[in-house]
MMTF fields as JSON, N, C-alpha, C and O atoms, coordinates in Angstrom:
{
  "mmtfVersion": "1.0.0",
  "mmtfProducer": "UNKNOWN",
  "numBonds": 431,
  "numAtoms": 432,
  "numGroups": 108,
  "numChains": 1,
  "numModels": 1,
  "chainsPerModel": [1],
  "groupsPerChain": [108],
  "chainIdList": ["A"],
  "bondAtomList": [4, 2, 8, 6, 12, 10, 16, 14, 20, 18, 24, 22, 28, 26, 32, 30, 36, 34, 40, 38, 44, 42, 48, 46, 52, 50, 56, 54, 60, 58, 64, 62, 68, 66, 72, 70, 76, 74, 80, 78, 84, 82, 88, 86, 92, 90, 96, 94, 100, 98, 104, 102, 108, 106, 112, 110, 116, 114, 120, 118, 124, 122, 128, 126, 132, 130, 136, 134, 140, 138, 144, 142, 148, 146, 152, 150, 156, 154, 160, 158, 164, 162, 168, 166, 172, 170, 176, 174, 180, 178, 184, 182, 188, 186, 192, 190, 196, 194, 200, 198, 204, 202, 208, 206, 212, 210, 216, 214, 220, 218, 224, 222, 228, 226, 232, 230, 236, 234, 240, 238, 244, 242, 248, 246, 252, 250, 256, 254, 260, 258, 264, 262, 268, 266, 272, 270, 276, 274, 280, 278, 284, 282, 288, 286, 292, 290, 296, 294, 300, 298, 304, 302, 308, 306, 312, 310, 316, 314, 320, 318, 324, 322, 328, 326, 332, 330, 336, 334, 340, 338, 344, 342, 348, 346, 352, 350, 356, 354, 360, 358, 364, 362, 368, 366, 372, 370, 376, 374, 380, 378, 384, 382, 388, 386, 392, 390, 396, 394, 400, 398, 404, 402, 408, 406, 412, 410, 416, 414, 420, 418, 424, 422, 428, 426],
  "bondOrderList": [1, 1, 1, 1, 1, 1, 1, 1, 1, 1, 1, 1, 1, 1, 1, 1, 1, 1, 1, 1, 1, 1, 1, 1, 1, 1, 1, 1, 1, 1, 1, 1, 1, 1, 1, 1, 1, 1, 1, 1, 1, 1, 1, 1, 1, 1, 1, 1, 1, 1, 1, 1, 1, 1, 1, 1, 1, 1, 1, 1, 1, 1, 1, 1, 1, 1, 1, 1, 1, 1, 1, 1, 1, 1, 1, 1, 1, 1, 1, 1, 1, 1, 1, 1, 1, 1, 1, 1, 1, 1, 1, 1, 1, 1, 1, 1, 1, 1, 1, 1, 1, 1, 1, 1, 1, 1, 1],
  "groupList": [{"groupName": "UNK", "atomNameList": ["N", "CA", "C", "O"], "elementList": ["N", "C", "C", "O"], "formalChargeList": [0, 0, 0, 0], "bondAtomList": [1, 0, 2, 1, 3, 2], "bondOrderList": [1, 1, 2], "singleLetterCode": "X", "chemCompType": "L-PEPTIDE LINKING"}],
  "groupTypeList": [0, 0, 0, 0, 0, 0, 0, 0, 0, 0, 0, 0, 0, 0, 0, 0, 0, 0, 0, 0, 0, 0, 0, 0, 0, 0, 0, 0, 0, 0, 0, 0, 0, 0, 0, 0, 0, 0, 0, 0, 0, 0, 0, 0, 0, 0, 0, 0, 0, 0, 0, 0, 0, 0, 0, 0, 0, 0, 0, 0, 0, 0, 0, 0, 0, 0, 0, 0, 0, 0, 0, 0, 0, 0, 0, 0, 0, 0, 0, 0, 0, 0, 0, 0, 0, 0, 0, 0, 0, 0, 0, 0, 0, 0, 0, 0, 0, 0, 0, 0, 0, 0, 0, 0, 0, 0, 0, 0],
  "groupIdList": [1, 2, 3, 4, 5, 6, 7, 8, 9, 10, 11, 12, 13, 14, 15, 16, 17, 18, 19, 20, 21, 22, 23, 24, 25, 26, 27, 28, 29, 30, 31, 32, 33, 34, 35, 36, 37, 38, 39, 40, 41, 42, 43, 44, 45, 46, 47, 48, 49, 50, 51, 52, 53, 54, 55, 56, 57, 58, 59, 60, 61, 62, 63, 64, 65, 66, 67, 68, 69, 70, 71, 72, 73, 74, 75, 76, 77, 78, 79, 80, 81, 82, 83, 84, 85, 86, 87, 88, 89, 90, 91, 92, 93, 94, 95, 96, 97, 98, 99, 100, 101, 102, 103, 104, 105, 106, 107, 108],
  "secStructList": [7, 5, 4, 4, 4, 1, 7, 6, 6, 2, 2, 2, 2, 6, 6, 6, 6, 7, 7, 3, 3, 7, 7, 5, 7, 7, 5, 1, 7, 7, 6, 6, 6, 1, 7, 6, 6, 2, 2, 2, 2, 2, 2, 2, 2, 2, 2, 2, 2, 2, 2, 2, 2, 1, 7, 7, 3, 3, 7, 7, 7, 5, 7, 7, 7, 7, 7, 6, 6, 1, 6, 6, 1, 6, 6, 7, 5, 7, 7, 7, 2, 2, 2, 2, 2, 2, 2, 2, 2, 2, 2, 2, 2, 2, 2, 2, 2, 6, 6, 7, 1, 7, 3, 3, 7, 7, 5, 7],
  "xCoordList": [-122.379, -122.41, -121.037, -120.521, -120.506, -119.408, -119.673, -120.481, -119.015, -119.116, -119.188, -120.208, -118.111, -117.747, -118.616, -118.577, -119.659, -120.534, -122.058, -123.014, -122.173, -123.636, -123.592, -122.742, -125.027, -125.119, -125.57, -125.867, -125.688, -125.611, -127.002, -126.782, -127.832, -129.373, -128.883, -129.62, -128.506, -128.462, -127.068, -127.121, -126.335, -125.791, -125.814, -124.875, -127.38, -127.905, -129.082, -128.917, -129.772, -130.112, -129.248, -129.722, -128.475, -127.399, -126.796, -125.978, -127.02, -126.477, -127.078, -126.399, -128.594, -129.38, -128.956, -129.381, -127.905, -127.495, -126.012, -125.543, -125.46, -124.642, -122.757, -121.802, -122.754, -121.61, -120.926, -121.701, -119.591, -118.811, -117.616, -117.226, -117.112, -115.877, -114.445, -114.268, -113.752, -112.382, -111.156, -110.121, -111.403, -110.352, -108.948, -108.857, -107.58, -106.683, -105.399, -105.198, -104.511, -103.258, -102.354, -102.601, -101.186, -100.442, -99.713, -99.964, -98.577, -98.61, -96.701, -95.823, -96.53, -94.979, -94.773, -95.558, -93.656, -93.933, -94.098, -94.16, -94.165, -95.132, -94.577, -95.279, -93.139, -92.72, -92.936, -93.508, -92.41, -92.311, -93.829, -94.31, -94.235, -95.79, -97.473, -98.566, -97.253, -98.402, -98.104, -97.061, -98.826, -99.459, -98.838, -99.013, -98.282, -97.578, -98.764, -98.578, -100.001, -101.461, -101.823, -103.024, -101.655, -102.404, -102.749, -103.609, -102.271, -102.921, -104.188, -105.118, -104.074, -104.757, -106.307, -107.365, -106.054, -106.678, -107.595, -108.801, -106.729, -107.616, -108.209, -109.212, -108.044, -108.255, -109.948, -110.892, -109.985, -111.159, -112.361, -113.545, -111.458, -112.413, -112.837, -113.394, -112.525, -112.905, -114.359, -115.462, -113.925, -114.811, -116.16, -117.271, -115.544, -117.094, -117.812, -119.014, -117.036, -117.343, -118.652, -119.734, -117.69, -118.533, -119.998, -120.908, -119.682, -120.96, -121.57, -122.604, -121.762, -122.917, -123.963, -125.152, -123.027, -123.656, -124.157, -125.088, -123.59, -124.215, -124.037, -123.026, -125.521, -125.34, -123.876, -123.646, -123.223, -122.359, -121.914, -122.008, -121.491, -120.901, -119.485, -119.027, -118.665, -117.24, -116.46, -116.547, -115.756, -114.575, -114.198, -114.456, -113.138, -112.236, -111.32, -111.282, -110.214, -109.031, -108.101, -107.567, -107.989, -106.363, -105.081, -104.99, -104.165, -103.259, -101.841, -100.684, -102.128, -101.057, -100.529, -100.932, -99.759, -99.696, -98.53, -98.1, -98.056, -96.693, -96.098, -96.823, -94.879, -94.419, -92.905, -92.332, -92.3, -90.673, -89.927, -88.779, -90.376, -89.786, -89.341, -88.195, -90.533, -90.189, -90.165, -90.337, -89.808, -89.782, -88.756, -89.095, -86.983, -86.14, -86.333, -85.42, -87.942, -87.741, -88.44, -89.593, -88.122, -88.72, -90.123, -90.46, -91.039, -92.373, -93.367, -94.583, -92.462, -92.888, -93.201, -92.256, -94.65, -94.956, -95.119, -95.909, -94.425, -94.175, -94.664, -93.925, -96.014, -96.389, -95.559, -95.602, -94.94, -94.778, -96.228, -97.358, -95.536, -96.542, -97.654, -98.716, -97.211, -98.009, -98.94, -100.108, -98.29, -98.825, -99.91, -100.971, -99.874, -100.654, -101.905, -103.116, -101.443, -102.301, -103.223, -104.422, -102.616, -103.669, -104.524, -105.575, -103.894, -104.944, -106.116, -107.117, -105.654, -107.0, -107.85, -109.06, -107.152, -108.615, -109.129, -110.343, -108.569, -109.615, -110.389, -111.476, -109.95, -110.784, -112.264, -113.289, -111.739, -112.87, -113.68, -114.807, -113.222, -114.241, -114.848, -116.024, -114.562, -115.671, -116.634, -117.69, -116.33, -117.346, -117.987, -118.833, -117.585, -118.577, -119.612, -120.722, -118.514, -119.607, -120.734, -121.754, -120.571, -121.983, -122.723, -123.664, -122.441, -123.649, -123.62, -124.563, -122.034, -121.984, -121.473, -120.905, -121.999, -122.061, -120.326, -119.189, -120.64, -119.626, -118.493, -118.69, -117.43, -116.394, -115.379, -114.612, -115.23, -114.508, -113.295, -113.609, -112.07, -110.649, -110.286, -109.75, -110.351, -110.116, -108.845, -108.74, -107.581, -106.365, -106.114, -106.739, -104.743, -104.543, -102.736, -101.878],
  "yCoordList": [-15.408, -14.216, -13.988, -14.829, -12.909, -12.531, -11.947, -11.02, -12.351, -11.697, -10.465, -9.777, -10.136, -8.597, -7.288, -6.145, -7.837, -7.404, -7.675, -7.307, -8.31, -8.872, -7.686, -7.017, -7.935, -7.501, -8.42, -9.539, -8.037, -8.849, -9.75, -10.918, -9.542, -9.955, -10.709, -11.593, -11.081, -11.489, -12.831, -14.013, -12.399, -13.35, -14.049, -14.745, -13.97, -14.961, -15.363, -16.564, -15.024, -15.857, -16.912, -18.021, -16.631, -17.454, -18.418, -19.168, -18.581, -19.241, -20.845, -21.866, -20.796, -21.495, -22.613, -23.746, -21.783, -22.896, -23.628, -24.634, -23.147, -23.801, -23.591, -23.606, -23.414, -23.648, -22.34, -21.385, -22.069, -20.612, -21.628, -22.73, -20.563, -21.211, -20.396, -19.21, -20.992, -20.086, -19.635, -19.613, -19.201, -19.142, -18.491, -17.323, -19.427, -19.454, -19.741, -20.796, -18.378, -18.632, -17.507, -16.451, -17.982, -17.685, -16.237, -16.069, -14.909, -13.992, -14.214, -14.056, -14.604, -15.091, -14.396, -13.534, -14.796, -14.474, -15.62, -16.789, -15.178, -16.445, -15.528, -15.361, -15.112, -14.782, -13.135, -12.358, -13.01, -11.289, -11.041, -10.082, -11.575, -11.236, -11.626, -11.209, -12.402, -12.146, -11.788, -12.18, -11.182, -10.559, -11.427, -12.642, -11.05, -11.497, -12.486, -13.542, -11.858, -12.128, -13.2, -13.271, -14.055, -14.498, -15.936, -16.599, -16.451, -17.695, -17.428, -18.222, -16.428, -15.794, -15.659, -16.235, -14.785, -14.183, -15.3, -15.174, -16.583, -17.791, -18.328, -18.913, -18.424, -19.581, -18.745, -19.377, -17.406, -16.97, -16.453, -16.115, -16.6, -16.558, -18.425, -18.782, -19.031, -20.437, -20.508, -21.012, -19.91, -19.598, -19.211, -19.672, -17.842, -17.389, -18.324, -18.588, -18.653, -19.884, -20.949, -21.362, -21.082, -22.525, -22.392, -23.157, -21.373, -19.974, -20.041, -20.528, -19.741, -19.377, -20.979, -21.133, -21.787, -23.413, -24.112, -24.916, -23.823, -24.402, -23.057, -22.355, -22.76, -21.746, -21.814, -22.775, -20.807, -20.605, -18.969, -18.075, -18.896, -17.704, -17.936, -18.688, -16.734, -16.493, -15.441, -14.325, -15.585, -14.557, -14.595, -15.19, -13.156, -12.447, -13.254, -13.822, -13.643, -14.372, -14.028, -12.926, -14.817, -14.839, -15.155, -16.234, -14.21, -14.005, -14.618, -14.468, -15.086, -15.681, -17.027, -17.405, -17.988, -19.327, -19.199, -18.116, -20.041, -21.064, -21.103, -21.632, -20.799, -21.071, -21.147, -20.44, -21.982, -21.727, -21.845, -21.623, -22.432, -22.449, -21.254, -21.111, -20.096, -18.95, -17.684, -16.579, -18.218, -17.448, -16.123, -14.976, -16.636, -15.781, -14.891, -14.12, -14.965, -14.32, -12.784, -12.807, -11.813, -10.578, -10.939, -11.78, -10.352, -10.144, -11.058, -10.942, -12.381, -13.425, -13.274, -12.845, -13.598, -13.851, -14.658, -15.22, -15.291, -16.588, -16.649, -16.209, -17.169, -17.218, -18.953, -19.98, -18.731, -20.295, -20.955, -20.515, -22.488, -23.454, -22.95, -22.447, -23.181, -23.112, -21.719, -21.66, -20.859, -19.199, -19.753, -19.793, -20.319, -20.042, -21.338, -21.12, -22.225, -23.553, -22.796, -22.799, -21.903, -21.601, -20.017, -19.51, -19.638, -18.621, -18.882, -18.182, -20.558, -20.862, -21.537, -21.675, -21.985, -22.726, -21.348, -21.249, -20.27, -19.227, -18.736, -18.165, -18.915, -18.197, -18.908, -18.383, -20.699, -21.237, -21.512, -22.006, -21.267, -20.807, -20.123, -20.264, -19.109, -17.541, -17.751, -17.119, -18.514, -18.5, -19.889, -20.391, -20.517, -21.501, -21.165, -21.496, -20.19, -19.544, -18.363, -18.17, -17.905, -16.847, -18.168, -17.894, -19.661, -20.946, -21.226, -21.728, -20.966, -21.776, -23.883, -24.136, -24.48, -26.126, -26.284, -26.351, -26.29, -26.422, -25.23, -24.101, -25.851, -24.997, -25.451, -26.28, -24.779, -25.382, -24.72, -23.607, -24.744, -24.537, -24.376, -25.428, -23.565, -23.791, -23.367, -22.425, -24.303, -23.513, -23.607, -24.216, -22.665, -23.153, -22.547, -22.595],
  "zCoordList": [-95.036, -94.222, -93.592, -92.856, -93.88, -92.875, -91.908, -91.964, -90.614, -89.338, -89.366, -89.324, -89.437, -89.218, -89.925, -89.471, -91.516, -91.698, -91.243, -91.926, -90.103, -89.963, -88.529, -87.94, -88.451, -86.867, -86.058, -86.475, -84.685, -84.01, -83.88, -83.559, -83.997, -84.415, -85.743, -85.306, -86.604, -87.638, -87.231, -87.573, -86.715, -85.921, -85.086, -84.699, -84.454, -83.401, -84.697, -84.912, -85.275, -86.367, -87.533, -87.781, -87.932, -88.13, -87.231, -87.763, -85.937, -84.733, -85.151, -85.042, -85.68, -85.953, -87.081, -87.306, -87.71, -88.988, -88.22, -88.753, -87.181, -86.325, -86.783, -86.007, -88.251, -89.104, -88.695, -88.65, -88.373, -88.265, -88.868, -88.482, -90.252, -90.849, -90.433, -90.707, -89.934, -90.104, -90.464, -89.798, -91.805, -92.941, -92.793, -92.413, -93.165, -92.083, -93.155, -93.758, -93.226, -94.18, -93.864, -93.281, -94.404, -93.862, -94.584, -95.777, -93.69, -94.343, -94.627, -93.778, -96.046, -96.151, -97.472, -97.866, -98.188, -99.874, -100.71, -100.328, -101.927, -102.553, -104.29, -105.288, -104.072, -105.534, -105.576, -104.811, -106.481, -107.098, -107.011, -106.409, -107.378, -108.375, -107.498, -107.881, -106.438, -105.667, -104.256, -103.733, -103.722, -102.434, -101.149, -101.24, -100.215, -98.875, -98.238, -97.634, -98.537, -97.817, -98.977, -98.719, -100.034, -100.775, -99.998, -100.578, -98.915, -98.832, -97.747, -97.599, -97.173, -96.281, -97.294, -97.039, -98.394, -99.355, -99.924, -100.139, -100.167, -101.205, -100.251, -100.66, -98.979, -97.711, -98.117, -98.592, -97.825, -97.129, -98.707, -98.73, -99.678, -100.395, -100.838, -101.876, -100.079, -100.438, -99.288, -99.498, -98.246, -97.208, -97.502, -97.244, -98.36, -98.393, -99.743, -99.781, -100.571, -101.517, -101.01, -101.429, -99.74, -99.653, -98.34, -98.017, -98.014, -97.204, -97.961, -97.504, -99.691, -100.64, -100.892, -101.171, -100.677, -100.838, -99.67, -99.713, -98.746, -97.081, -96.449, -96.459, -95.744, -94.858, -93.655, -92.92, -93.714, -92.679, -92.484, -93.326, -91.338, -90.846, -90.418, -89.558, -91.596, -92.088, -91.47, -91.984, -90.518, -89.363, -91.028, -92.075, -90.267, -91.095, -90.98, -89.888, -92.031, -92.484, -91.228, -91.106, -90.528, -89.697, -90.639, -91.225, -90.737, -91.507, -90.687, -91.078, -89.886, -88.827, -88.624, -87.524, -89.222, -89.018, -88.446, -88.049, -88.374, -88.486, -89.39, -90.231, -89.951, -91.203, -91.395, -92.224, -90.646, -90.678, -91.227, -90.842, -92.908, -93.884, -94.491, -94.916, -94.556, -94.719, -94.217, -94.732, -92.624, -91.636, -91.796, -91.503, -92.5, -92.63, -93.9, -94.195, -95.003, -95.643, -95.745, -95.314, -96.091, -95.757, -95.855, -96.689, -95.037, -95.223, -94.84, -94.993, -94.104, -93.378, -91.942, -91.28, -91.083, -89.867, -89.811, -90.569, -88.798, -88.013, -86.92, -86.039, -86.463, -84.662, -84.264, -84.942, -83.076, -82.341, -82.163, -81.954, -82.383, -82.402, -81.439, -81.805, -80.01, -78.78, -78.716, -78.334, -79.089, -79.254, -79.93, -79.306, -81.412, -82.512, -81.689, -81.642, -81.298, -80.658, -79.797, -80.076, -78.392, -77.574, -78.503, -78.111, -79.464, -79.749, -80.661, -80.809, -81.519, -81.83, -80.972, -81.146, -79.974, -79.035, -78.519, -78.694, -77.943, -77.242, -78.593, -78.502, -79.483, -80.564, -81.218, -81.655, -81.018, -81.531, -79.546, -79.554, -78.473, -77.242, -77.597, -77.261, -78.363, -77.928, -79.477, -79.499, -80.599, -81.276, -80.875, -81.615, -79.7, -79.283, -78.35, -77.932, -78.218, -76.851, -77.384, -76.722, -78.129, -79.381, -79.982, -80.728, -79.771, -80.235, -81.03, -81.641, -81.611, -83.519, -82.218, -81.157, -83.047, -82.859, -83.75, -83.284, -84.607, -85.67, -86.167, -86.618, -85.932, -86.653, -87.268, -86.778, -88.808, -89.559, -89.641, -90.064, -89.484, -89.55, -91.073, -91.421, -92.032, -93.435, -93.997, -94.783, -93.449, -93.979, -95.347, -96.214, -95.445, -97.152, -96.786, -97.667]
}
């Protein structure tokens, strides 16, 4: 189930299976030939992958890491460590706080 398509009744039923995954890559380049977004892209289709085999509920792909290797190259976002640190703890608060038990961090 993805979040952002469920409603909210369907997301307090889902609360019940406890699992919220949060698929997590980064937006840099990756060559002529694929997408700025592709680790973003594979992270969250691994997500909903592994949603179809163990019930879980899947946030939308955060496209935001850390990445300072290819920070100077066009088309690269770079959040600082600490930025990117406190915006996943408020992020995995508030899906602790809607009663997911479990949350999985699924970078790529």
């Amino acid at each position: 189930m993805q979040w952002e398509k469920i409603t909210s009744r369907e997301l307090y039923e889902m609360v019940k299976e406890e699992v919220c995954i949060i698929p997590i890559g980064s937006l840099e380049k990756h060559g002529e030939h694929l997408p700025l977004g592709n680790d973003a892209l594979i992270a969250h289709k691994l997500a909903l992958m592994a949603a179809e085999k163990e019930p879980a509920v899947v946030l939308p792909p955060l496209y935001f890491t850390y990445t300072k290797a290819m920070k100077n190259l066009t088309g690269a976002i770079s959040l600082e460590t600490d930025v990117l640190l406190a915006f996943l703890e408020n992020l995995c608060d508030e899906v602790s706080r809607n009663g997911f038990k479990k949350i999985i961090l699924l970078a790529r």
